[in-house]
Backbone as JSON, one array per atom type, in Angstrom:
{
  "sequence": "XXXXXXXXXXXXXXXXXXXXXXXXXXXXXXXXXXXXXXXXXXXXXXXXXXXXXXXXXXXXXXXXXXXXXXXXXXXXXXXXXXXXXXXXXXXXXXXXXXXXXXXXXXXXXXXXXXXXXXXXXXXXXXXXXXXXXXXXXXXXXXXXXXXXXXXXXXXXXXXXXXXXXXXXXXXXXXXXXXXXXXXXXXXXXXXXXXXXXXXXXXXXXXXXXXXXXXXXXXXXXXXXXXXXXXXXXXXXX",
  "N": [[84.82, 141.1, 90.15], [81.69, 139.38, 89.52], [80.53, 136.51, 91.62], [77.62, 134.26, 90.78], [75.03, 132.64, 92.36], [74.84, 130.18, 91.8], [77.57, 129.46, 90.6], [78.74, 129.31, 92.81], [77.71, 127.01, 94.24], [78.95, 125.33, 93.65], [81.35, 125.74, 94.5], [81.89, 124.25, 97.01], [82.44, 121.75, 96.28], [84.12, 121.25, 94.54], [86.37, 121.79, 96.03], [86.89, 119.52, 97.67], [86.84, 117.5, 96.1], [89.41, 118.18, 95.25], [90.82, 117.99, 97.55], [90.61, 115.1, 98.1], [91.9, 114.68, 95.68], [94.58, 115.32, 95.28], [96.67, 114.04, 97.58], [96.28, 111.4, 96.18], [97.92, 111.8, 94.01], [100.02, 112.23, 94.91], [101.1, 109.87, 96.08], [103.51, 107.22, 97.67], [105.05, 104.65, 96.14], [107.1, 101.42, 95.25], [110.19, 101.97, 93.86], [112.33, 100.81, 91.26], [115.82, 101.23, 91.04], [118.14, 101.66, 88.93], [121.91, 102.01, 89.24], [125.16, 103.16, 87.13], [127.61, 101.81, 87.97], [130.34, 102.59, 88.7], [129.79, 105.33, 88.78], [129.72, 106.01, 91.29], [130.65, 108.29, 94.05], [133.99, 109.15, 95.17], [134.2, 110.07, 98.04], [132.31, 108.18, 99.22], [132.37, 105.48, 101.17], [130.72, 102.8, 100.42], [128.48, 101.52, 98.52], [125.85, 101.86, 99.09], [125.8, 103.61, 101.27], [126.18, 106.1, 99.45], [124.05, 105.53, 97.89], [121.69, 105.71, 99.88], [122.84, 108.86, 100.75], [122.27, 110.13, 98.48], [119.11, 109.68, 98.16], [118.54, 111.29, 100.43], [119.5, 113.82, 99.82], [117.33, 114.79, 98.06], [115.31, 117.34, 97.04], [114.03, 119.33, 99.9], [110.78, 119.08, 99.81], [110.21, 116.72, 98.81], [110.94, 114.26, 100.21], [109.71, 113.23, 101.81], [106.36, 111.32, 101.67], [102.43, 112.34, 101.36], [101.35, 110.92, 102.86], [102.21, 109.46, 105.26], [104.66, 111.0, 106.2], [107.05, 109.45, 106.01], [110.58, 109.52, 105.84], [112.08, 108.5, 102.95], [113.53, 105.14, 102.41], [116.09, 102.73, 101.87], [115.08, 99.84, 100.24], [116.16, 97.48, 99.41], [119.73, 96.34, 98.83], [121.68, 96.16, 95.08], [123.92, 93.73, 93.79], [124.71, 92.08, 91.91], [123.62, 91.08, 89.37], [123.01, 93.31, 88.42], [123.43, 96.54, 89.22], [122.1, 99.06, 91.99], [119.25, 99.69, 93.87], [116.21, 99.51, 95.39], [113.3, 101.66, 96.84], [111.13, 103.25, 98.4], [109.38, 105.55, 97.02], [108.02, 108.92, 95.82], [106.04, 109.85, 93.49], [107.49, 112.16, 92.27], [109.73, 112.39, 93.66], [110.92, 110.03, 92.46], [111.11, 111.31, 89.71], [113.27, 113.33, 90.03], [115.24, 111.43, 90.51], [116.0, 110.63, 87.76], [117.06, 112.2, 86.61], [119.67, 113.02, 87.76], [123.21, 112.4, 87.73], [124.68, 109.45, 87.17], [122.56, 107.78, 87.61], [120.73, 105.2, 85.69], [118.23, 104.03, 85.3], [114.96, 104.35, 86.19], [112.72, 102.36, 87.81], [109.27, 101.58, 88.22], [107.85, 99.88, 90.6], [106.25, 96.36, 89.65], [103.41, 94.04, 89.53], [103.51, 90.93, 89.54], [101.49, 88.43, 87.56], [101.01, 85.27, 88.93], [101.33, 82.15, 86.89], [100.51, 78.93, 85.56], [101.22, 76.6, 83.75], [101.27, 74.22, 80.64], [104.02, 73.32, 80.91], [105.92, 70.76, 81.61], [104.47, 68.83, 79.57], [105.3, 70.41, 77.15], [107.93, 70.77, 77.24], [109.06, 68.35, 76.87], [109.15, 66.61, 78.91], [107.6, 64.75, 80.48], [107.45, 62.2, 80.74], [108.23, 58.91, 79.94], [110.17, 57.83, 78.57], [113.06, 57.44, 78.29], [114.98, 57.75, 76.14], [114.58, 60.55, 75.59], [114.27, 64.03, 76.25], [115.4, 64.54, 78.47], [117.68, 62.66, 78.92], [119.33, 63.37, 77.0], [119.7, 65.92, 77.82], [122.13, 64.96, 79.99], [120.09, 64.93, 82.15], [120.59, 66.81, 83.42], [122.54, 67.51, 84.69], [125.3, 68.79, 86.97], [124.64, 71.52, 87.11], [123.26, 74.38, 88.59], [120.33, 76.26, 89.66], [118.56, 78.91, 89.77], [115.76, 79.94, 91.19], [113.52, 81.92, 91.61], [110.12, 82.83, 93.39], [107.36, 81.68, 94.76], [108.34, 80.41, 96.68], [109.39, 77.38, 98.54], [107.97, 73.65, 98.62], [110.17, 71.38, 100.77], [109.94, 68.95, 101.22], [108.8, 67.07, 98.94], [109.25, 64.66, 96.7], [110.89, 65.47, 94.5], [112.82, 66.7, 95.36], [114.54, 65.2, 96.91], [117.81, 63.96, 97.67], [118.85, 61.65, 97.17], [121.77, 59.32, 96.06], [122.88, 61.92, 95.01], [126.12, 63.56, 94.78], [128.87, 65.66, 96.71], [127.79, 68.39, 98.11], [128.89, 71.4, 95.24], [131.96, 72.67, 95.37], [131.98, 75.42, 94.8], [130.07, 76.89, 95.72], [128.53, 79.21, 97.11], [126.26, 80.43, 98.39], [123.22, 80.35, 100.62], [121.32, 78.49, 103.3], [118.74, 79.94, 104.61], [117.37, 79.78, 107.52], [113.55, 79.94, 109.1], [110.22, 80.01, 109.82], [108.76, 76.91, 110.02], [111.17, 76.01, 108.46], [113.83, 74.62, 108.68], [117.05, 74.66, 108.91], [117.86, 72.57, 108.24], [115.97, 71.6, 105.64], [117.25, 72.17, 103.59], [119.38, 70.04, 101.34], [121.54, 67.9, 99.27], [120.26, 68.21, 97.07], [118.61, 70.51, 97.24], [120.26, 73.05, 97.68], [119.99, 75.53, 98.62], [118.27, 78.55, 99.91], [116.55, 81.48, 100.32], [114.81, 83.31, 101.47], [112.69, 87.07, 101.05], [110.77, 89.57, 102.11], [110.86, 91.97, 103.02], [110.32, 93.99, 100.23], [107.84, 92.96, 99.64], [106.45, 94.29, 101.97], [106.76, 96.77, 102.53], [105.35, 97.44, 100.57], [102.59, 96.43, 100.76], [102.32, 96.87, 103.47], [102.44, 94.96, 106.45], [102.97, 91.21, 106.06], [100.49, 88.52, 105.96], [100.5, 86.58, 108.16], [99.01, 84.53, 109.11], [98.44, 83.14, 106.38], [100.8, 82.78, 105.31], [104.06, 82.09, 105.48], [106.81, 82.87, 107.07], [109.24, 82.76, 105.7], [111.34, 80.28, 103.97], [109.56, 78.74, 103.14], [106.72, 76.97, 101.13], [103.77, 78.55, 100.49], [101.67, 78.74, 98.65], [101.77, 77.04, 96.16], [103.21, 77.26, 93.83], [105.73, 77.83, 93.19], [106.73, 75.85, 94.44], [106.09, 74.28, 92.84], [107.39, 75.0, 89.93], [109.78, 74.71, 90.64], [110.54, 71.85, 90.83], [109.79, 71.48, 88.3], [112.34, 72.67, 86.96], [114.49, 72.09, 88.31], [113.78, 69.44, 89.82], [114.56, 65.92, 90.73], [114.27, 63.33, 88.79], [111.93, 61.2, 88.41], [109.42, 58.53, 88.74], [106.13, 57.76, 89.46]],
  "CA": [[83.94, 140.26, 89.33], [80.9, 139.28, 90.55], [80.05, 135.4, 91.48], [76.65, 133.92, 90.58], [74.88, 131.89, 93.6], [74.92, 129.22, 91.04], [78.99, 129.03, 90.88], [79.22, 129.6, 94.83], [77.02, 126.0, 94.76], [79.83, 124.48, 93.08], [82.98, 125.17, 95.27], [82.48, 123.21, 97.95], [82.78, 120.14, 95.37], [85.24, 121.4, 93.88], [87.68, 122.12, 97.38], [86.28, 118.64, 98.04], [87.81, 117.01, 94.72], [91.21, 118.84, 95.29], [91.81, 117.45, 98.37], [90.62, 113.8, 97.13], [93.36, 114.14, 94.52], [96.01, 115.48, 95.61], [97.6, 113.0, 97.72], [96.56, 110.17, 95.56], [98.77, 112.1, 92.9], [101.31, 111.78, 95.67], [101.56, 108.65, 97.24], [104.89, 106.82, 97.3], [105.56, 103.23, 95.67], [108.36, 101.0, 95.5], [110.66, 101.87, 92.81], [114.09, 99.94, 91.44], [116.65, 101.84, 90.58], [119.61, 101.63, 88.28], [122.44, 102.79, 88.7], [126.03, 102.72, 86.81], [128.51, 101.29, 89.33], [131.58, 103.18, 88.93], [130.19, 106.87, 89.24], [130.07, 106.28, 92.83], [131.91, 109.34, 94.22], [134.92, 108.43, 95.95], [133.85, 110.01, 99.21], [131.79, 107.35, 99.96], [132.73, 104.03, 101.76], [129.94, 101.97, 99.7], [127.43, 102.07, 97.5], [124.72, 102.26, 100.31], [126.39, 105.01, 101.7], [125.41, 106.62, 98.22], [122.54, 105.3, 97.6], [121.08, 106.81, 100.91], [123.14, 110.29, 100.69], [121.5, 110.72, 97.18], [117.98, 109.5, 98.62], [118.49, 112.63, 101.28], [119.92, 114.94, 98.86], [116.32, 115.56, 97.13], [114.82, 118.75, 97.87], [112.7, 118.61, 101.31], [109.24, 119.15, 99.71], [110.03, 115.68, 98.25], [111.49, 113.27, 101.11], [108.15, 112.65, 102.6], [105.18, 111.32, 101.4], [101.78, 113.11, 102.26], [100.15, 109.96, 103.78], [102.62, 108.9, 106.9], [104.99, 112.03, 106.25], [108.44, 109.14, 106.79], [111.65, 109.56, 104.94], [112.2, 107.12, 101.79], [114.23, 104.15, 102.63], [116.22, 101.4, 100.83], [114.31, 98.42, 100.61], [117.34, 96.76, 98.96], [120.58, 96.89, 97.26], [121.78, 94.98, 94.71], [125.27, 94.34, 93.05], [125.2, 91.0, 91.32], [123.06, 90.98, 87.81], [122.81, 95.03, 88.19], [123.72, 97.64, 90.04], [121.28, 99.97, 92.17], [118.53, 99.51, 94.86], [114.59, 99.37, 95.66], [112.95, 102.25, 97.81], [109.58, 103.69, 98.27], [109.42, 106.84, 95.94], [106.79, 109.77, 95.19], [106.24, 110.06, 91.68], [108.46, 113.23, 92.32], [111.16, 112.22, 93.7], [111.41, 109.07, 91.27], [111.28, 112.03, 88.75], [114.06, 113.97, 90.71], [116.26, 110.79, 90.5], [115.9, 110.02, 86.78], [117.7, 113.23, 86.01], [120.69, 112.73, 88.76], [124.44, 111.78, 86.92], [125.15, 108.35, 87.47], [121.3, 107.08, 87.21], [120.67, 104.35, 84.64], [117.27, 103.96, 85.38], [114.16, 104.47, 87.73], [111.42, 101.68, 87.2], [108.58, 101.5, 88.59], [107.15, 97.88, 90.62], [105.38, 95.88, 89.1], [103.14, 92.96, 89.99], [103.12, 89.71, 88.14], [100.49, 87.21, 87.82], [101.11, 84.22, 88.71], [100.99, 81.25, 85.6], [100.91, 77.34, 85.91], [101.2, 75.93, 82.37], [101.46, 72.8, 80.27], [105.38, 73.07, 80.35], [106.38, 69.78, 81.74], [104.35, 68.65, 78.35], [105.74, 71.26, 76.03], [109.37, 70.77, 77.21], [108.95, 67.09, 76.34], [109.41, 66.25, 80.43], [106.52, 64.29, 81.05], [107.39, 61.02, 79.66], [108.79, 57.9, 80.72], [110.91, 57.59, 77.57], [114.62, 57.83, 78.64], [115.62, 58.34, 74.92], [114.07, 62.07, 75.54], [115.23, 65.41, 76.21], [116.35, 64.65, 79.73], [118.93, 61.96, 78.55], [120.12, 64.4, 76.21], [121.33, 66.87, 78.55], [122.38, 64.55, 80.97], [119.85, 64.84, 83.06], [121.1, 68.41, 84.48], [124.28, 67.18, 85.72], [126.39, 69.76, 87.4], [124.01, 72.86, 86.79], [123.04, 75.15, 89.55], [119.71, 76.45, 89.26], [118.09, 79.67, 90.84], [114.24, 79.89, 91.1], [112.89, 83.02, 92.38], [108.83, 82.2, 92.89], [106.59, 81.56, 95.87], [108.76, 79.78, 98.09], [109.14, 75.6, 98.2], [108.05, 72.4, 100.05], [111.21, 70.28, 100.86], [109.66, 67.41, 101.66], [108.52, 66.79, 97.86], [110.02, 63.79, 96.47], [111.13, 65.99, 93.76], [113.99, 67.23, 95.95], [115.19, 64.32, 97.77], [118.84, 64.07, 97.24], [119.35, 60.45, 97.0], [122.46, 58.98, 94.92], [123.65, 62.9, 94.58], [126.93, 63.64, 95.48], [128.48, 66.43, 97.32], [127.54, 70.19, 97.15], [129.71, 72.23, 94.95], [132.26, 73.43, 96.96], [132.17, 76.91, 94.38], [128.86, 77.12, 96.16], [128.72, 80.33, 98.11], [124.73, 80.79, 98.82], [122.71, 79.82, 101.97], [119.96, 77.98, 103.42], [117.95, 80.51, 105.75], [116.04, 79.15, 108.17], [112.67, 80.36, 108.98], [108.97, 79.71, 110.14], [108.39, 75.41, 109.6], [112.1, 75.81, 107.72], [114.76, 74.79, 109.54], [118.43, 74.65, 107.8], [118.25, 71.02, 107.48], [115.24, 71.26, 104.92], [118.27, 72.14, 102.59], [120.41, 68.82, 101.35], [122.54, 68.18, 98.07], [119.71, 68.86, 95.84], [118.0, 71.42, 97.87], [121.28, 73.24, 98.5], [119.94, 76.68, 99.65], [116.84, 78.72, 100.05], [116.38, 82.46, 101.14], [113.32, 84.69, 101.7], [112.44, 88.19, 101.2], [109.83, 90.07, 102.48], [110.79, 93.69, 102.88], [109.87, 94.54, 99.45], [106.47, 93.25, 99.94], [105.62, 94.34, 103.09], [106.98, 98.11, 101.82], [104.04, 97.92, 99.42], [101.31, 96.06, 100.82], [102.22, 96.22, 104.68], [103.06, 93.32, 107.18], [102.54, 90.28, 105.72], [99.41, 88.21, 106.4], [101.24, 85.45, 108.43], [98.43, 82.66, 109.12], [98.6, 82.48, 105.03], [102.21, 83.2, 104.84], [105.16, 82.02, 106.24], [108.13, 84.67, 107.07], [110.87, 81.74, 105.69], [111.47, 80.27, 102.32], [108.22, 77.5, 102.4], [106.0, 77.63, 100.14], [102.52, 78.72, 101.03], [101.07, 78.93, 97.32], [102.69, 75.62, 95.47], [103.48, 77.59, 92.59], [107.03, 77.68, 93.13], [107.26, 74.55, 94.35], [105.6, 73.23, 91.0], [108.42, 75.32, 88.84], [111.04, 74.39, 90.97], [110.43, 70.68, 90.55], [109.66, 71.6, 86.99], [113.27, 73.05, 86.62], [115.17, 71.08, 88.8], [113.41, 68.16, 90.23], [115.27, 64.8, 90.79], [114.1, 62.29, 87.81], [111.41, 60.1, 89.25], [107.99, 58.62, 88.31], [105.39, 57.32, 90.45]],
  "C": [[82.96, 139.56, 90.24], [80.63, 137.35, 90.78], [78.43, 135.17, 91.87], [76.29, 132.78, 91.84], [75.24, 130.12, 92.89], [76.71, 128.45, 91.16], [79.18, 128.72, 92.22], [78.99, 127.83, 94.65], [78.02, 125.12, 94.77], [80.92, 124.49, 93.94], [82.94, 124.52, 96.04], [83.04, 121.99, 97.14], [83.58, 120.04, 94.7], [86.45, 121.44, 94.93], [87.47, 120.21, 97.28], [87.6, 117.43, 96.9], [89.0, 117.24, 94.93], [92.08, 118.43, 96.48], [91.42, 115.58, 98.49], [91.7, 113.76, 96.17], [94.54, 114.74, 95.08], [97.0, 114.66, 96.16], [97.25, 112.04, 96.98], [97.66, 110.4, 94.44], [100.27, 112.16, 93.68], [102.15, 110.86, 96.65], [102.53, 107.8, 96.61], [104.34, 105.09, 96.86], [106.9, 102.91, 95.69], [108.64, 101.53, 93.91], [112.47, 101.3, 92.63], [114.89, 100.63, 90.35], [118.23, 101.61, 90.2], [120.41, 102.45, 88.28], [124.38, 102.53, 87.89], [126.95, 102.56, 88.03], [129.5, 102.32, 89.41], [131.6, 104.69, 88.8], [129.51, 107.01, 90.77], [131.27, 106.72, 93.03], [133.09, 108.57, 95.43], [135.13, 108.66, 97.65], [132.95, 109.14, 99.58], [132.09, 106.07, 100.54], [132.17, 102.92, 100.51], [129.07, 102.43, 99.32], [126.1, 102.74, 98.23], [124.64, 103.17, 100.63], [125.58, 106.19, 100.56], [124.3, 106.88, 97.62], [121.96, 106.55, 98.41], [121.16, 108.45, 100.87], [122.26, 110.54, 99.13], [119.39, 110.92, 97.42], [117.87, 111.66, 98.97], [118.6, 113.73, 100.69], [118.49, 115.54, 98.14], [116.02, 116.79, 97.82], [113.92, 117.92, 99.3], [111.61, 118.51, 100.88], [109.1, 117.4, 99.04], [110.34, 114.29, 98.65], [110.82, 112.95, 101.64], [107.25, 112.39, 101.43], [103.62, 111.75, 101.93], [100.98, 112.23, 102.98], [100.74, 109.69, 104.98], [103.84, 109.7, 106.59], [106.63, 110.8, 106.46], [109.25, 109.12, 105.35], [111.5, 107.95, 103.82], [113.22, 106.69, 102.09], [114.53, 103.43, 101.98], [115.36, 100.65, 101.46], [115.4, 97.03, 100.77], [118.18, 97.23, 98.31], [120.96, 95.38, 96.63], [123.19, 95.01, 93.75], [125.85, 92.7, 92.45], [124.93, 90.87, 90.06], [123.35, 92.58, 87.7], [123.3, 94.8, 89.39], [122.32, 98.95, 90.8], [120.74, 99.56, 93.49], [116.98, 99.95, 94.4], [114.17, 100.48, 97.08], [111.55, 103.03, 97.22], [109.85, 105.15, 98.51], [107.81, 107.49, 95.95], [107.33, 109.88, 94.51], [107.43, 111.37, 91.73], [109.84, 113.13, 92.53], [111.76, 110.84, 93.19], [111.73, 109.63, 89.56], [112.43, 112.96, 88.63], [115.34, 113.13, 90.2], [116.94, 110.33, 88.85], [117.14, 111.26, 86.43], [119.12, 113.62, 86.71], [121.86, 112.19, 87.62], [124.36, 110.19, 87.92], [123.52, 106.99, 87.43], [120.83, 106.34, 86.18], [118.93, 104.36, 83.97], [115.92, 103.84, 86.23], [112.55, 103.52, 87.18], [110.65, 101.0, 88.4], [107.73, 99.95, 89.31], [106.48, 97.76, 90.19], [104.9, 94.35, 89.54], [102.96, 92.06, 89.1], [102.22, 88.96, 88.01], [101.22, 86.16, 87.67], [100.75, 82.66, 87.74], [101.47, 79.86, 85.99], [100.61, 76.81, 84.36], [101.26, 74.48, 82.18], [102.98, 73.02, 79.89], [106.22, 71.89, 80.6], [106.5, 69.25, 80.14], [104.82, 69.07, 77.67], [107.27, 70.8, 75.94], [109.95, 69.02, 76.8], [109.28, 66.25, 77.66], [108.71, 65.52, 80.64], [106.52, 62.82, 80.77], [108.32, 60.0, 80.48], [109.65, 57.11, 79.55], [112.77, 58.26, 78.03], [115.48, 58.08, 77.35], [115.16, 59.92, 74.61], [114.99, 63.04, 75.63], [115.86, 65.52, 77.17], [117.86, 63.63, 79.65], [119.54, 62.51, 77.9], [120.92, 65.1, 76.64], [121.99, 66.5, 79.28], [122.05, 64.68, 82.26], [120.25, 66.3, 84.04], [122.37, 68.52, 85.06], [124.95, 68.39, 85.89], [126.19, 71.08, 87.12], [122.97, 72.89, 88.15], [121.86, 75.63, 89.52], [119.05, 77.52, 90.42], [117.01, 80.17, 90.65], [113.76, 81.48, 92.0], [111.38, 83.03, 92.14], [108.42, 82.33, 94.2], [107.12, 80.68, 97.21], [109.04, 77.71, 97.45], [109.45, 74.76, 99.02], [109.19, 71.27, 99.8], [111.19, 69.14, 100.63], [109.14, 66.62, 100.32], [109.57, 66.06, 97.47], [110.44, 64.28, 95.24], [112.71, 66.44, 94.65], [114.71, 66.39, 96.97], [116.92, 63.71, 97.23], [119.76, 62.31, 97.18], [119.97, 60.21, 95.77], [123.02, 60.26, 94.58], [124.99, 62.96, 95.2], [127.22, 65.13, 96.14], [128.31, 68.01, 96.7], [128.65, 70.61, 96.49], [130.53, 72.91, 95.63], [132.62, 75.08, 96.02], [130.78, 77.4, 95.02], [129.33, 78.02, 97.29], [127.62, 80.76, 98.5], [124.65, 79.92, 100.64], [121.9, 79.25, 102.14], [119.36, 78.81, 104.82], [117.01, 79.82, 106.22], [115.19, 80.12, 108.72], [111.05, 79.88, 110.05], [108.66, 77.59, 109.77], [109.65, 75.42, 108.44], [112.86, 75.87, 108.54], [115.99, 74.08, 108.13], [118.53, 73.21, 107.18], [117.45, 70.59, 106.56], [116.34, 71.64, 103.95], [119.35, 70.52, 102.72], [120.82, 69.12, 100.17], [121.99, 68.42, 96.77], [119.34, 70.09, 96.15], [119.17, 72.25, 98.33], [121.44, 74.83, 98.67], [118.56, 77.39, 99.17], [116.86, 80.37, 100.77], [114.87, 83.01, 100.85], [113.42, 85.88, 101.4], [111.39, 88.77, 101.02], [109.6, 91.36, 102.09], [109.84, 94.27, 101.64], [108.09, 94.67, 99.38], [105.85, 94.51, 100.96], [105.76, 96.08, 102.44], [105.6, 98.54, 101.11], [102.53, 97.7, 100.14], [100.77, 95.95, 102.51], [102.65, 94.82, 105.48], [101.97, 92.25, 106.46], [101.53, 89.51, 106.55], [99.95, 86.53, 107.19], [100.58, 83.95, 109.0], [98.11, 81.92, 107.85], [99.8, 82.38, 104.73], [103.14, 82.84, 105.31], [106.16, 82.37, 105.8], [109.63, 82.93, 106.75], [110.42, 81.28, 104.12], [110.18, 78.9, 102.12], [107.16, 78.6, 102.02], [104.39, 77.52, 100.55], [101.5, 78.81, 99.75], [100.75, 77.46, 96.55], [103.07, 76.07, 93.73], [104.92, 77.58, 92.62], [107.74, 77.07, 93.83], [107.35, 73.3, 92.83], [106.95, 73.95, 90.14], [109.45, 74.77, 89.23], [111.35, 72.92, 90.39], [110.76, 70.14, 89.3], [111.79, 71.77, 86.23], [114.63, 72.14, 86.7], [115.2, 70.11, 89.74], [114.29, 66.71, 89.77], [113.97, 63.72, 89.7], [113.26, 61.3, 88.34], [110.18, 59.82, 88.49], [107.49, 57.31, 89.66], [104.76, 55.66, 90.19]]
}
């Protein structure tokens, strides 16, 4: 069959296009994966163990990605609300895993926007009426509270532990220290604090660390403001 000079003009832009898409149709993301706990095979030690050997197990055309060619890695596991782990997936082999026995679910990251509201106001918090909603519950008494958000500044008179007594001793968490966080920014309100990075950095690269600090302060004040919001010590100015 014969080609017209006219078509010829066209393939380069067309080769051109094909290798423009192709890897973008194959570049890896983080994805978090569910899975049921108890069809972990019994050759394995731990779940990790599992995790990983299942990772490896995909075919080879699908254990690399075509931009930096490195094996997919946990990011995380996790075995307290769920069951599963976080690793940076091609659409393929997040398509590979969905169809695996023991797989719950394979979902995709997602980024959130960050929101600062009128909820002090809404929740009826804002007030200097002690017949409110905080005398009601007693004030929070003897509730634990776990904030996952942008980090948070200690030194906010929102978290000063005066008049509390001591920590819970069912308390089994930590206070990581860090970058301008040292263990003692945790006290009996403040009574632990971790970080995590990995996941970011997985996605977006090493963190930008003269905006950022690699420890649990807060470089934003957004999740210092919820924290406060949640479980801030009772005060007015």
């Amino acid at each position: 069959m014969s080609i017209s000079p006219a078509t010829l003009s066209h393939l380069p832009l067309l080769s051109l296009l094909l290798l423009l898409l192709l890897p973008t149709s194959s570049l890896s993301k983080t994805f978090l994966v569910r899975v049921h706990h108890d069809s972990k095979p019994s050759i394995f030690p731990t779940h990790k163990h599992w995790y990983e050997s299942t990772l490896t197990s995909l075919s080879p055309t699908t254990t690399t990605t075509t931009t930096d060619q490195t094996p997919s890695r946990i990011i995380h596991t996790y075995d307290t609300i769920f069951h599963g782990f976080s690793a940076k997936l091609s659409p393929l082999q997040a398509k590979n895993l969905e169809s695996l026995s023991g797989i719950v679910a394979v979902i995709p990251e997602q980024i959130r926007k960050l929101e600062t509201t009128r909820s002090p106001e809404f929740l009826g918090l804002k007030t200097t009426d002690s017949a409110g909603l905080l005398k009601e519950s007693d004030f929070g008494s003897d509730f634990v509270i776990g904030v996952i958000d942008t980090g948070i500044w200690p030194e906010r008179q929102s978290f000063n532990d005066r008049d509390l007594g001591p920590v819970p001793g069912k308390w089994k968490g930590e206070c990581v220290s860090g970058e301008d966080f040292p263990t003692t920014s945790c006290n009996r309100k403040l009574i632990g604090a971790r970080y995590f990075s990995a996941g970011y950095e997985a996605t977006n690269g090493k963190m930008n660390e003269t905006t950022e600090y690699r420890s649990p302060r807060d470089s934003d004040g957004h999740g210092t403001h919820t924290a406060s919001i949640a479980a801030g010590s009772f005060w007015f100015v």
